[in-house]
C-alpha angles and dihedrals in degrees: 000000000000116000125213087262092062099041088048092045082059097052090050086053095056092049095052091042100045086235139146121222108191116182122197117199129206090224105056138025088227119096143194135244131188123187119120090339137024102256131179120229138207123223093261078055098252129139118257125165121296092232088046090055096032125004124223096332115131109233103255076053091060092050091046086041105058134038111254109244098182130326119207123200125198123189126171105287092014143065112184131178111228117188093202155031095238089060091045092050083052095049091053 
């Protein structure tokens, strides 16, 4: 379970770093991105609109919502491969 403190905390963490956290769910071909902004992405990786991905789901609701298939992050001289939430929360 991830609260809106900790998806927030993560957001934060991407700003300061420069990174790019990218989450890929089994239920669903859309994934989420998060950089200097939460955005919603389609299967081929590009941007479509949040409501369009997710509805009207919050974005801590989209990471309780769905069941984490991978989650990459890339920062500037690395790119690593996470399986869950809980070892991306520790990372940041």
């Amino acid at each position: 379970m991830v609260s809106y403190e900790e998806a927030e905390r993560i957001l934060r963490w991407t700003r300061e770093k420069g990174a790019v956290v990218e989450v890929q769910f089994k239920e669903t071909s859309h994934r989420l991105r998060i950089d200097t902004m939460y955005r919603a992405l389609d299967a081929s990786g590009n941007v479509v609109p949040w409501t369009r991905a997710f509805g009207s789901l919050k974005p801590a609701d989209v990471l309780n919502s769905f069941t984490v298939k991978r989650i990459v992050v890339r920062t500037k001289d690395s790119v690593e491969e996470l399986s869950s939430l809980k070892e991306l929360l520790a990372r940041v």
